[in-house]
C-alpha positions in Angstrom: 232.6 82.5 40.5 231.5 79.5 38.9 230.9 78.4 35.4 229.1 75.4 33.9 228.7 73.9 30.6 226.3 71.5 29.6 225.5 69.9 26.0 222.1 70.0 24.9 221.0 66.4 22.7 219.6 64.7 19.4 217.2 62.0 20.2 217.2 59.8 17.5 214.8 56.6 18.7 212.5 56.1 21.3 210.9 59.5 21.7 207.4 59.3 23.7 208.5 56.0 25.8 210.4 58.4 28.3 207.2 59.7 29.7 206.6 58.6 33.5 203.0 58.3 33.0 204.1 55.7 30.2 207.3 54.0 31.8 205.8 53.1 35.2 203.4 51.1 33.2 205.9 49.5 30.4 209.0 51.1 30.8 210.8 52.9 27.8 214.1 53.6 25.9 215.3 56.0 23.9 218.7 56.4 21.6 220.1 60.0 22.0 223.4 61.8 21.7 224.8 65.1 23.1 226.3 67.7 20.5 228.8 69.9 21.1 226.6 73.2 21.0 226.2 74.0 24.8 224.0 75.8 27.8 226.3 78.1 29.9 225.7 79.2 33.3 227.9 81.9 35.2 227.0 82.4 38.9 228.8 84.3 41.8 227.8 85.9 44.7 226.3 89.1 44.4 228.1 91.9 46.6 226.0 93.4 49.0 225.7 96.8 47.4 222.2 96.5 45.8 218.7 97.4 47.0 218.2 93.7 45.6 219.5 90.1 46.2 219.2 88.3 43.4 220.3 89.5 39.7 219.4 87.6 36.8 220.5 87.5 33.0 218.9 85.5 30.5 216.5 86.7 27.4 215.5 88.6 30.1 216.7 90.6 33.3 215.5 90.9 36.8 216.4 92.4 39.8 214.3 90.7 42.7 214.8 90.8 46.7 213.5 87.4 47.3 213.5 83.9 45.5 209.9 84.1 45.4 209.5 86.6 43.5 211.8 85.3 40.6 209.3 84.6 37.3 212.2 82.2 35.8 210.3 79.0 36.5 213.1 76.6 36.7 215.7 79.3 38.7 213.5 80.3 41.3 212.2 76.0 41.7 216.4 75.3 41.8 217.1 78.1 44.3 213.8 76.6 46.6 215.1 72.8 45.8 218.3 73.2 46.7 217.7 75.3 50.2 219.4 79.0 48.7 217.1 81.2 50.8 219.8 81.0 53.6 222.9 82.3 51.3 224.1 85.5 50.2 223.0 87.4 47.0 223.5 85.7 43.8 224.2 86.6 40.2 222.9 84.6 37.5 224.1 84.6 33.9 223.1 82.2 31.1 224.1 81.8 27.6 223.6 79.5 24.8 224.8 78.2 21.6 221.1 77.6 20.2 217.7 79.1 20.8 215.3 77.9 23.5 212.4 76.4 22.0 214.3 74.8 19.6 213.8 71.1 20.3 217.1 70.1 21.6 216.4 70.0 25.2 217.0 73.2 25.9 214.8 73.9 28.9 216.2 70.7 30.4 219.5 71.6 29.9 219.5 74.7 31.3 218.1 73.2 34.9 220.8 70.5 34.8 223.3 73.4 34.1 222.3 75.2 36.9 221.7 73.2 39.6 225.1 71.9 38.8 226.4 75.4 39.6 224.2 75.5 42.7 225.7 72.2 44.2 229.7 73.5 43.1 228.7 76.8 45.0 227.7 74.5 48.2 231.0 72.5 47.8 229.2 69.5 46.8 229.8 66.8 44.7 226.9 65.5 42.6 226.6 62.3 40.7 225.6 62.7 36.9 222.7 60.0 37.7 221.6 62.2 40.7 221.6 65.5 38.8 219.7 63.8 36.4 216.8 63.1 38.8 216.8 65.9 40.4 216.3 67.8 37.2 213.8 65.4 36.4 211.7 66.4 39.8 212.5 70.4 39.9 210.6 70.6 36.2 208.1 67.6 36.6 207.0 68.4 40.4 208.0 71.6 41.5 207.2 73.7 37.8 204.4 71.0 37.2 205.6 70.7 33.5 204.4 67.6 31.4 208.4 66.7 30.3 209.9 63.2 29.8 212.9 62.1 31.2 215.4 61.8 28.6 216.7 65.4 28.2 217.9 65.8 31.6 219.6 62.5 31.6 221.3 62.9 28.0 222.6 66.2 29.8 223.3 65.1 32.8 226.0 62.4 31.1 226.5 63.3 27.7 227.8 61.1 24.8 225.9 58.5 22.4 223.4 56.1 24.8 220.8 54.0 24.9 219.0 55.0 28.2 216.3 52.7 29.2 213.8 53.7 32.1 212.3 51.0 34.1 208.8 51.2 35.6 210.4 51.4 38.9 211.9 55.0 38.1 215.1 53.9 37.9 217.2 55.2 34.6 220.0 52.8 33.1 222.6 54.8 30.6 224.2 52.6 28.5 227.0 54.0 26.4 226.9 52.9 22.7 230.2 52.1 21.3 231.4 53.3 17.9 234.5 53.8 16.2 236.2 57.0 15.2 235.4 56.7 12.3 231.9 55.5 12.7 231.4 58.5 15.0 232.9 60.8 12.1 230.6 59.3 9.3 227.4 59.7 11.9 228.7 62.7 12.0 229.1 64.0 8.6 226.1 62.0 7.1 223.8 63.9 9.4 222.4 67.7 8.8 221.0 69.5 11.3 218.7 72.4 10.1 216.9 75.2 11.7 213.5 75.9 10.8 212.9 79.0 12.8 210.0 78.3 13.9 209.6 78.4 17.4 206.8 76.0 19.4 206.1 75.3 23.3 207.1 71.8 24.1 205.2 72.3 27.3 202.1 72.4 25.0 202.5 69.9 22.9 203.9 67.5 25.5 200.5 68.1 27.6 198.4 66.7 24.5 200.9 63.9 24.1 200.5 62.9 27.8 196.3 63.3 28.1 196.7 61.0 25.0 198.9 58.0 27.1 196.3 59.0 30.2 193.8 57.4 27.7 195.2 55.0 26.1 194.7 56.8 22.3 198.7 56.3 22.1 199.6 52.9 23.3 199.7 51.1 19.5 201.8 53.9 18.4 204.2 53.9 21.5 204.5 50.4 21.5 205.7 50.5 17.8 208.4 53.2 18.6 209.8 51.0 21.5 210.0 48.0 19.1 211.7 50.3 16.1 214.2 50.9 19.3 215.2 47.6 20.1 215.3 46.6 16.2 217.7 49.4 15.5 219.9 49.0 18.6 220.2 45.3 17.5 220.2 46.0 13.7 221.9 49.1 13.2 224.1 50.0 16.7 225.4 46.7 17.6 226.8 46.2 14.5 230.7 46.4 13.7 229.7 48.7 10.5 226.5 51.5 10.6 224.4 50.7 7.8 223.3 54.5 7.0 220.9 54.1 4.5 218.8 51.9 7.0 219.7 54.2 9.9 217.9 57.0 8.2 215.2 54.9 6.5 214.6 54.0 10.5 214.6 57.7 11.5 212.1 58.2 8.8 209.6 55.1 10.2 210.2 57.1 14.1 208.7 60.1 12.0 205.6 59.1 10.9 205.3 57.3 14.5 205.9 60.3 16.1 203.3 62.4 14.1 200.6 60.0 15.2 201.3 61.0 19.2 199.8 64.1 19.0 198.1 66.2 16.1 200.3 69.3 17.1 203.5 67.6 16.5 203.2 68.6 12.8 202.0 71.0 10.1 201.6 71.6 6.7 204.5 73.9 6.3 206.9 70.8 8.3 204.9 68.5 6.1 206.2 70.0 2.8 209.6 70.3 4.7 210.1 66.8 4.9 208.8 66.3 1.0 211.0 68.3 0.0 213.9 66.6 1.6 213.2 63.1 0.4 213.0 64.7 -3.0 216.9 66.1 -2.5 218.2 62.8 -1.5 217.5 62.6 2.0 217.7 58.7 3.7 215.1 60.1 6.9 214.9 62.6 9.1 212.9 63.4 12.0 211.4 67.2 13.9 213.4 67.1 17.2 212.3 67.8 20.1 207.9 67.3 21.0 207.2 69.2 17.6 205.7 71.8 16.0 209.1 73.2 14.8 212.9 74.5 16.0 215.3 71.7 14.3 215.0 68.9 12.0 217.6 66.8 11.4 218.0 64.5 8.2 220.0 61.9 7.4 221.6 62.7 4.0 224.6 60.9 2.3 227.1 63.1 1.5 227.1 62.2 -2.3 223.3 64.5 -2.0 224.5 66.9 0.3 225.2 69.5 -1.8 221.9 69.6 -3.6 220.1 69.2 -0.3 221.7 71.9 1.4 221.1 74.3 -2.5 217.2 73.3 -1.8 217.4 74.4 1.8 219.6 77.2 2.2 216.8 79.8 3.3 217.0 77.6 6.8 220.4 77.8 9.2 222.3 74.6 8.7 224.3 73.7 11.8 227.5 71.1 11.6 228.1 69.5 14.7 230.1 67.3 16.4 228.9 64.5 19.2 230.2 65.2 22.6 230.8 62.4 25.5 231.6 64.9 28.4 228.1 65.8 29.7 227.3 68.4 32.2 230.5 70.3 33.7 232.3 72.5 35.5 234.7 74.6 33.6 235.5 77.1 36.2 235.3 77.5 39.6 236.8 79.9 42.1 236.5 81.1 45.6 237.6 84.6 45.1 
């Protein structure tokens, strides 16, 4: 049996530049951190005792002979990438902390999580920059999905990063180094809220892309990779964070954001957002390609507790950033 944990990720900066079909042309950068709210995934070898070979639990449950007939896209793409037509039965089990569809990475998460597990059930050692890509490929050429690059990478390694992708294809990570008690004030300045309103990036991420295809996106995507390099440099590689400019900066990659694609926002986010500045908010930006799951604002704490008065009908979730990345927590042959 073996058991993997991986953390899913705020992106903070950069969002949009970590598309391929905008990279290869200008290359990109985003600033991202992992949380500690995590994907689980529990597989074993399924005893031979079953009209079927493989079992699957995740919001849903099947019961299938053969890979191909598995409808989890990124399960049955991992099991074909990875050559698991020639093993045993298998038993999948995932589990989360968070909701899918919630703009934290999730669906990336789960196939670095996974094919993690498949290469600890092989016996192989994997690199976090090569379960990165791999990721990468299993959801952008084998499930044909329009996703960026930064969500299996920020799983892949975890921690606080600046992760730069070259128009070669190659990804740099590039840790960001804070103090404790930077970390902790990031940490306790920042409120993470659930909307409850569920989106498909998949959607949204299409538009965003047909947009780069034409060139409808370029001013604003150029403006988001500058606000990245002004806040690494003004904000990151400074001894002290400087909050209120942090989440005045999160506020400006907002409105950029919005401009990528008209589905990234609505009225009801919209008023959202009002409402927030209005409690004492610094910034805040929708995670994720849009249309709702979590927003996270930037609030000192001396406004928290009217912020969080104004939005308690939404699910506020503390959390803390984690460095470890994608893992394996147990493993045994037995």
């Amino acid at each position: 049996m073996i058991i993997t944990r991986t953390p899913f990720r705020i992106s903070f900066f950069g969002g949009g530049t970590d598309y391929p079909e905008w990279f290869k042309n200008h290359s990109g950068s985003v600033i991202s951190t992992t949380i500690d709210k995590y994907c689980y995934i529990n597989l074993r070898n399924l005893p031979p005792f079953f009209n079927y070979k493989y079992r699957l639990r995740y919001f849903k449950k099947e019961e299938v002979k053969k890979i191909s007939e598995i409808k989890h896209p990124s399960i049955r793409e991992s099991l074909n990438f990875m050559n698991m037509n020639k093993n045993g039965g298998l038993e999948i089990v995932h589990s989360a902390d968070l909701p899918a569809l919630s703009g934290l990475g999730s669906s990336s998460t789960f196939t670095v999580c996974f094919l993690h597990a498949l290469h600890s059930l092989k016996n192989e050692n994997v690199s976090k920059t090569q379960l990165a890509m791999e990721a990468i490929h299993v959801e952008r050429n084998l499930i044909k999905e329009k996703v960026g690059s930064q969500d299996q990478t920020a799983a892949s390694f975890g921690g606080l990063n600046h992760i730069v992708f070259e128009n070669n294809g190659n990804i740099q990570v590039n840790d960001l180094i804070m103090s404790s008690e930077q970390l902790k004030l990031l940490e306790q300045n920042s409120i993470l809220l659930f909307t409850g309103l569920q989106r498909k990036a998949n959607q949204i991420a299409v538009d965003k892309v047909n947009n780069i295809k034409k060139n409808k996106n370029d001013k604003f995507l150029f403006n988001i990779a500058k606000l990245t390099e002004q806040t690494l440099s003004e904000i990151f590689y400074k001894k002290k964070l400087d909050f209120k400019k942090f989440g005045e900066a999160l506020k400006i990659q907002w409105e950029l954001k919005k401009k990528l694609s008209s589905k990234v926002t609505n009225n009801q986010i919209d008023e959202i957002f009002l409402e927030a500045y209005k409690s004492g908010a610094y910034g805040g930006k929708l995670l994720g390609a849009g249309g709702g799951g979590f927003i996270l604002f930037f609030v000192p704490k001396k406004n928290q507790k009217k912020f969080l008065k104004k939005f308690s009908k939404f699910l506020y979730v503390p959390f803390r950033i984690d460095n470890s990345g994608s893992q394996i927590i147990y493993f045994s042959k037995r």
